[in-house]
C-alpha positions as CSV (number, residue, x, y, z in Angstrom):
1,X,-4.0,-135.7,-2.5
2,X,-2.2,-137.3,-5.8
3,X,1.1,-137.0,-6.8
4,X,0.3,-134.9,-9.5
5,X,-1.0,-132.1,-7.4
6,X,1.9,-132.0,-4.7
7,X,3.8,-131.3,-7.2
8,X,2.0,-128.4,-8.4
9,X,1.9,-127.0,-5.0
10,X,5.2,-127.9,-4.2
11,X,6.0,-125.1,-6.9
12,X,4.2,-122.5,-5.5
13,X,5.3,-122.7,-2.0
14,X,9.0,-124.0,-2.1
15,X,11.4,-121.0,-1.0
16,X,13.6,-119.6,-3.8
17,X,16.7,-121.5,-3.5
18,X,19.3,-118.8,-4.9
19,X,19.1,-115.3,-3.9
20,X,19.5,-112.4,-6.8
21,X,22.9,-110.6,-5.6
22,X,23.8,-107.5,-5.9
23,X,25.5,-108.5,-9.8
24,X,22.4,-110.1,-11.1
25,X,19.7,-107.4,-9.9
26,X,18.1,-105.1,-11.9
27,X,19.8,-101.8,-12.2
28,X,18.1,-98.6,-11.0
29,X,16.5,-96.2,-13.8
30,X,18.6,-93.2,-14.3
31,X,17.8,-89.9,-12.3
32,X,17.2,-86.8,-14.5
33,X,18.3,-83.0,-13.0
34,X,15.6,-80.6,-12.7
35,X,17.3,-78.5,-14.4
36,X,17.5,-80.6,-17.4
37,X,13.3,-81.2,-17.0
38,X,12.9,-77.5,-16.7
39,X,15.4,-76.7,-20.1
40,X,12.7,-79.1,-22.0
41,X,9.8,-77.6,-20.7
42,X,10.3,-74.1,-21.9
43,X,11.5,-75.5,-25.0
44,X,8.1,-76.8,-25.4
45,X,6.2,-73.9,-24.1
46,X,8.2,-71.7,-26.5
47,X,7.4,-74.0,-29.3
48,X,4.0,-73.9,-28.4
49,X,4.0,-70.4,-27.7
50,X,5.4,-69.6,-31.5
51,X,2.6,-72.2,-32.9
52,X,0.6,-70.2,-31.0
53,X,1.6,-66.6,-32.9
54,X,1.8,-69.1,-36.1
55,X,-1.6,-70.2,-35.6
56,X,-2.7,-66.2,-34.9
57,X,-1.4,-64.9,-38.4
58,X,-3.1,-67.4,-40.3
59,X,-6.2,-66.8,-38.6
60,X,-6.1,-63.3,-39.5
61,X,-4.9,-64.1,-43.0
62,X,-1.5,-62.6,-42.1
63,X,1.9,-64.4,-43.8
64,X,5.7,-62.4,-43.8
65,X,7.1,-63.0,-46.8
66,X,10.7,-61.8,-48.3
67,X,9.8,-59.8,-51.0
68,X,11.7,-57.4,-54.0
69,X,10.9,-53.5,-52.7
70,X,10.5,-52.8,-56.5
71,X,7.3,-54.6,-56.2
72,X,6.2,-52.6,-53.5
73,X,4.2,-49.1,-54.2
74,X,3.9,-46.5,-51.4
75,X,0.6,-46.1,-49.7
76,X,-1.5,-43.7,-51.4
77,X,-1.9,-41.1,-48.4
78,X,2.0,-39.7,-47.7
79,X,2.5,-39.7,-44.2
80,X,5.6,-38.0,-43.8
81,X,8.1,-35.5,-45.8
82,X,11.4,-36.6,-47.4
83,X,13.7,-34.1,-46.3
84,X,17.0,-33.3,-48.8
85,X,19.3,-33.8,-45.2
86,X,17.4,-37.4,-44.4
87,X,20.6,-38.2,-41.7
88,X,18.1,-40.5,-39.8
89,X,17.6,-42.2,-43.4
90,X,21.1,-43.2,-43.2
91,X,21.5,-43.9,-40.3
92,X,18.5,-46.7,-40.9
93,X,19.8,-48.2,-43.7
94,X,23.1,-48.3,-42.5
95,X,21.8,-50.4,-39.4
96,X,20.2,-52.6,-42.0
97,X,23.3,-53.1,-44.1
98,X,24.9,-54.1,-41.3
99,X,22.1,-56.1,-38.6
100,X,19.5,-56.8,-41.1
101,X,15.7,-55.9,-41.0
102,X,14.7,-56.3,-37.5
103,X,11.1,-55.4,-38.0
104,X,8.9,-56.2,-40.7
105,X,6.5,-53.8,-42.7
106,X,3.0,-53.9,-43.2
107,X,1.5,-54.6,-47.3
108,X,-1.6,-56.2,-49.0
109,X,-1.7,-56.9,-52.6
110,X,-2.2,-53.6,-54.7
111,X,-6.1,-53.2,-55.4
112,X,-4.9,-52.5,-59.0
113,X,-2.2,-54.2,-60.3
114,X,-1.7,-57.9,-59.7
115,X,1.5,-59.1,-58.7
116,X,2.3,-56.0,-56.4
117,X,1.7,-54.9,-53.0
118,X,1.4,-51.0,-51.4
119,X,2.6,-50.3,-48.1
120,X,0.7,-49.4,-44.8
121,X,4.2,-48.8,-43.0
122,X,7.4,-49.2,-43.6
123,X,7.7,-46.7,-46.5
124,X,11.8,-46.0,-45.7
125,X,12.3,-49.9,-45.0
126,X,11.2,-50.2,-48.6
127,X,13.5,-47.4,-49.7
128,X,16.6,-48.5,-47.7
129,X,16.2,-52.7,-48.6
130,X,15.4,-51.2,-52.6
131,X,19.1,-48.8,-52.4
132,X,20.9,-52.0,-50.9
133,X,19.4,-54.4,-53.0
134,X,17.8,-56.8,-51.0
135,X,14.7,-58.1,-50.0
136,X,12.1,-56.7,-48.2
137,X,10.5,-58.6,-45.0
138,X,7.3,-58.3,-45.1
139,X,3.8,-59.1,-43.4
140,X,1.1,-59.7,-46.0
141,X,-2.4,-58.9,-44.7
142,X,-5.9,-58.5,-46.6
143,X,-6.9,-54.8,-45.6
144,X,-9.7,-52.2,-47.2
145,X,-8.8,-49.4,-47.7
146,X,-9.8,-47.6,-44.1
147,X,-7.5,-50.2,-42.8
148,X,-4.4,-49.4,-44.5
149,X,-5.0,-45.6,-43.3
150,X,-5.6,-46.1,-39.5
151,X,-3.0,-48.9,-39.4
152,X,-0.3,-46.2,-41.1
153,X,-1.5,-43.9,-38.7
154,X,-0.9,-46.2,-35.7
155,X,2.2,-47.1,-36.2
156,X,3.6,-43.6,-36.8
157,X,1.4,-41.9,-34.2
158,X,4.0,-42.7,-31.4
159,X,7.2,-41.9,-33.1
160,X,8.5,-38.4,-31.8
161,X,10.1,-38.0,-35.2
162,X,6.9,-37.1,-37.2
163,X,6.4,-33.2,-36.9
164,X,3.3,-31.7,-36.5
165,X,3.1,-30.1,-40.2
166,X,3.9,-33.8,-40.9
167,X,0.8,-34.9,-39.2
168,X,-2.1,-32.2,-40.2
169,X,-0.6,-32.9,-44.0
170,X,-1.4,-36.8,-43.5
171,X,-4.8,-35.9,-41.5
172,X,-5.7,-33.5,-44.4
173,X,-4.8,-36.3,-47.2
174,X,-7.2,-39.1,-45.4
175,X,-10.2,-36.2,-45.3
176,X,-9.5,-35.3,-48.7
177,X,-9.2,-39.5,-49.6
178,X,-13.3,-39.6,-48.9
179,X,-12.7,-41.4,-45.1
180,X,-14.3,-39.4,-42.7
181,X,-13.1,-37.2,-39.6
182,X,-13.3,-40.2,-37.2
183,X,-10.9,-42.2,-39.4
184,X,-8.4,-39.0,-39.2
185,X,-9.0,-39.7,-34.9
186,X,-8.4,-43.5,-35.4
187,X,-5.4,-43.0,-37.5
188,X,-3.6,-40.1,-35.1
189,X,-5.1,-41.3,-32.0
190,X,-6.3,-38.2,-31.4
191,X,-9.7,-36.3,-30.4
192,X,-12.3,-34.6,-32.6
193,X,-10.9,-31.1,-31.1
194,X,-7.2,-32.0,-32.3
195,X,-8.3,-33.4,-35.3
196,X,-9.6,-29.9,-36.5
197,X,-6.9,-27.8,-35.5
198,X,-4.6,-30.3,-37.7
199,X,-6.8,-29.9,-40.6
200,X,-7.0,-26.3,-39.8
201,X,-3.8,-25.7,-40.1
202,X,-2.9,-27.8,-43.2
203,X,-5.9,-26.3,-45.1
204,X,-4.7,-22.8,-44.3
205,X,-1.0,-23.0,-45.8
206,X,-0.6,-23.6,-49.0
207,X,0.6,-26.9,-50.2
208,X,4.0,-25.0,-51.9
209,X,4.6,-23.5,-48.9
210,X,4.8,-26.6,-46.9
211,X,6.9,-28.0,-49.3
212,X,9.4,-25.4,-49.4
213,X,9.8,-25.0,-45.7
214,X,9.9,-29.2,-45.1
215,X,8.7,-31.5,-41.7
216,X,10.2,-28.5,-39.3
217,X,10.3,-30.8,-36.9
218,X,11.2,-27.5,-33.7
219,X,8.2,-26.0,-34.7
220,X,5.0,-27.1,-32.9
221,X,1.1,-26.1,-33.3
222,X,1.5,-23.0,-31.8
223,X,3.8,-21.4,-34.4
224,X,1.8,-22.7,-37.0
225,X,-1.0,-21.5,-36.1
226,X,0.1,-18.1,-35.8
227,X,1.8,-18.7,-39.2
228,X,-1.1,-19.6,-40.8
229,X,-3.3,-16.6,-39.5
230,X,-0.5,-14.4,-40.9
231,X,-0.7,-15.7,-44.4
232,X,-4.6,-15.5,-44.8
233,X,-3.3,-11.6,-45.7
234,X,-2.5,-11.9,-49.5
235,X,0.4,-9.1,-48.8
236,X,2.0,-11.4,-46.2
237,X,1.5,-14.7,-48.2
238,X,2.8,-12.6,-51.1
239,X,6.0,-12.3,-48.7
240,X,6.6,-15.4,-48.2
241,X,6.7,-16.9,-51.8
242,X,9.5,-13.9,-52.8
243,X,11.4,-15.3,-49.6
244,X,10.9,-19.3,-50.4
245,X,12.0,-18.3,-54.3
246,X,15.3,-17.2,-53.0
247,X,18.2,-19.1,-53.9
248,X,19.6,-19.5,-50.2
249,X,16.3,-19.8,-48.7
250,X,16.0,-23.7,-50.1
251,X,19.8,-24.3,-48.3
252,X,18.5,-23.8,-45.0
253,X,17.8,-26.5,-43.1
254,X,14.3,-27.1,-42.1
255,X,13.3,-25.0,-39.1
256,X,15.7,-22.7,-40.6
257,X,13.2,-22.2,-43.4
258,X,10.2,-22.0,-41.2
259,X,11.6,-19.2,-39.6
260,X,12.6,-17.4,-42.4
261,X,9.0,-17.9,-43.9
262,X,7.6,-16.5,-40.6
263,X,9.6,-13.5,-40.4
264,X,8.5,-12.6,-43.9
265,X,4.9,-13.1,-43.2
266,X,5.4,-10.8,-40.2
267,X,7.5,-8.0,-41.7
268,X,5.2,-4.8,-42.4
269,X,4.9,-4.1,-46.4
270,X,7.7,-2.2,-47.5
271,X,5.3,-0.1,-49.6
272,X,3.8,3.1,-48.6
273,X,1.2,2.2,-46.3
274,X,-2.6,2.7,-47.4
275,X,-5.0,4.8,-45.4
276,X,-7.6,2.2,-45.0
277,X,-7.7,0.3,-42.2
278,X,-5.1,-2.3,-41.8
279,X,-5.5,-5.2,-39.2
280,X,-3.1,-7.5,-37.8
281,X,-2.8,-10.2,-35.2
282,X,-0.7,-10.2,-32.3
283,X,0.8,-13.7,-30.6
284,X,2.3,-14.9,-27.5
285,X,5.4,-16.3,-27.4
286,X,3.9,-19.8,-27.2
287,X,1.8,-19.2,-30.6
288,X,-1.2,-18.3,-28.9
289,X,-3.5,-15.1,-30.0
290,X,-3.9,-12.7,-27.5
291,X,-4.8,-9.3,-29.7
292,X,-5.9,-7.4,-32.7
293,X,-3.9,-4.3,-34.4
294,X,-5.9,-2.2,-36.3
295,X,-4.1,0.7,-37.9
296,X,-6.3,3.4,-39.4
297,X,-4.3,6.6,-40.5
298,X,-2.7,7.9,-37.6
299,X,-4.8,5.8,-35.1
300,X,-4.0,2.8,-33.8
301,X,-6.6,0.2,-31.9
302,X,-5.8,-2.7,-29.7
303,X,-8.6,-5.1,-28.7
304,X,-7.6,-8.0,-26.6
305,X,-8.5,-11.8,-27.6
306,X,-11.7,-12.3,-25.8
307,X,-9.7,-15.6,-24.1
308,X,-7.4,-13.1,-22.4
309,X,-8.3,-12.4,-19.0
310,X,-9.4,-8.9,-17.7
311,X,-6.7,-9.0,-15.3
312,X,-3.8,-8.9,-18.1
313,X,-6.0,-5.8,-19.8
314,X,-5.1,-4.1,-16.1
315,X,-2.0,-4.8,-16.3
316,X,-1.4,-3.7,-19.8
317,X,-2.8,-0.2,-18.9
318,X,-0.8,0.2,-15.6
319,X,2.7,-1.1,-17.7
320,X,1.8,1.6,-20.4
321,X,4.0,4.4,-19.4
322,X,6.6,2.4,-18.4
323,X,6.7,1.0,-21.9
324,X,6.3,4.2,-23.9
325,X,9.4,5.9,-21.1
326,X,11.8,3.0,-22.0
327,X,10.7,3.6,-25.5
328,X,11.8,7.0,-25.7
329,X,15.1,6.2,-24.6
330,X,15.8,4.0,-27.8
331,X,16.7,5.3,-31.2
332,X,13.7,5.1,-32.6
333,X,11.8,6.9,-29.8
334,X,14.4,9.6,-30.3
335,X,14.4,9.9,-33.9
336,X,10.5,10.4,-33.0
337,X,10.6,13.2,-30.5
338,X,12.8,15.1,-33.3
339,X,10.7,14.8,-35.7
């Protein structure tokens, strides 16, 4: 073996001759909490998470944007009534005066006049951010015009603030718009059967009327119904304009007026009766018809709705001359036995 390669393997299998203390070895790498590890890792799931919902609106052609309310225009079907004693109004845009907008509205560019945008939702946002003179948040979204109706719909169909008159008048504007019965469903979330007794109702009160009386936000299906089958006689409808065109019927508040409609509509004519037949319809308590009047000269004929059971018609005969005993014992049933 040569010189030259003893001293190669001399170099290979020589033992270190100075051992690494504990000064000159190399430091260990620093330990990171869990804690810390965790922190970062929802950081960047929440990141991803909003690139994610980023991602979503522009996929769907959806982008909020701050936007002047006097730019917006209101949708073209009214969903709700604005009431001269708004409170919950105020009360909105005070939160926004004082919080900001927490939840955006719905527009697309008006289908008519560039450089605006109408409203799905939102309509008192609008109102509020245009009396306080700031912007509007917005999200901006390409919708026809079935679109715009069922998503206005949807997002008022929960609120427990939207009367019923409130909601057969908006049913009744998307009919008379052209869209067809199952867009009024889609809108309300509601079924065919509920659909029509909306429209009934709506198409069976004049639009005045509605007006004068307001959202009557007490008053459910029931009494409207029974209001509306009350009007259909021209007498009683003819009531009920004389009562709306007085002076203190308009400051009433809003179920006050309803009532005040109602009892005119129900009150007998105050001119001298006719001899012809006269019919009238008699309601439950809940709204709900349960019988025809029919008044012909001195006779007087009660036929029972044919939904009311045979077991109430029983009843009604056996509680007769209770009824006309405690009768006579009033004034009128006095006055009667006099004459």
């Amino acid at each position: 073996m040569s010189k030259r390669t003893d001293t190669i393997k001399s170099l290979f299998t020589a033992p270190q001759s100075t051992a690494l203390s504990a000064d000159n070895m190399p430091g260990a790498l620093p330990r990171v909490s869990s804690g810390s590890v965790r922190s970062l890792k929802d950081s960047f799931s929440e990141v991803e998470k909003e690139n994610e919902e980023l991602r979503e609106r522009i996929a769907s052609g959806a982008m909020i944007l701050e936007i002047d309310p006097a730019l917006i225009d209101p949708s073209p079907l009214a969903d709700r009534f604005r009431d001269q004693d708004d409170s919950s109004f105020e009360a909105l845009k005070q939160s926004i005066a004082q919080r900001g907008q927490e939840v955006p509205i719905l527009v697309r560019e008006h289908p008519e006049a560039k450089g605006r945008y109408q409203s799905a939702y939102g309509h008192r946002r609008v109102r509020a951010t245009r009396e306080l003179g700031i912007s509007v948040k917005a999200i901006l979204r390409a919708l026809s015009d079935e679109a715009l109706v069922v998503a206005q719909g949807l997002e008022n169909a929960p609120r427990e603030d939207l009367s019923f008159i409130e909601r057969a008048t908006f049913a009744m504007h998307i009919e008379d718009a052209g869209h067809s019965r199952s867009v009024v469903q889609d809108a309300l979330s509601i079924d065919r059967a509920e659909a029509s007794k909306l429209l009934a109702v709506a198409r069976s009160v004049p639009t005045d009327v509605i007006q004068a009386i307001g959202k009557a936000p007490k008053v459910g299906r029931g009494r409207w119904q029974s209001f509306s089958e009350l009007i259909k006689d021209a007498a009683a409808l003819k009531r009920v304009r004389a009562a709306i065109a007085e002076s203190k019927f308009a400051e009433r508040e809003t179920d006050a007026r309803f009532v005040a409609a109602f009892s005119a509509a129900n009150r007998p004519s105050s001119a001298g009766t006719s001899k012809r037949s006269e019919e009238k319809p008699v309601f439950s308590a809940s709204g709900d018809k349960i019988a025809q009047v029919r008044h012909e000269e001195r006779e007087l004929k009660l036929t029972l709705d044919k939904n009311v059971s045979a077991t109430f018609a029983a009843f009604l005969v056996d509680q007769i001359p209770a009824l006309f005993d405690a009768f006579s014992k009033t004034s009128g049933g006095q006055e009667t036995s006099e004459a």
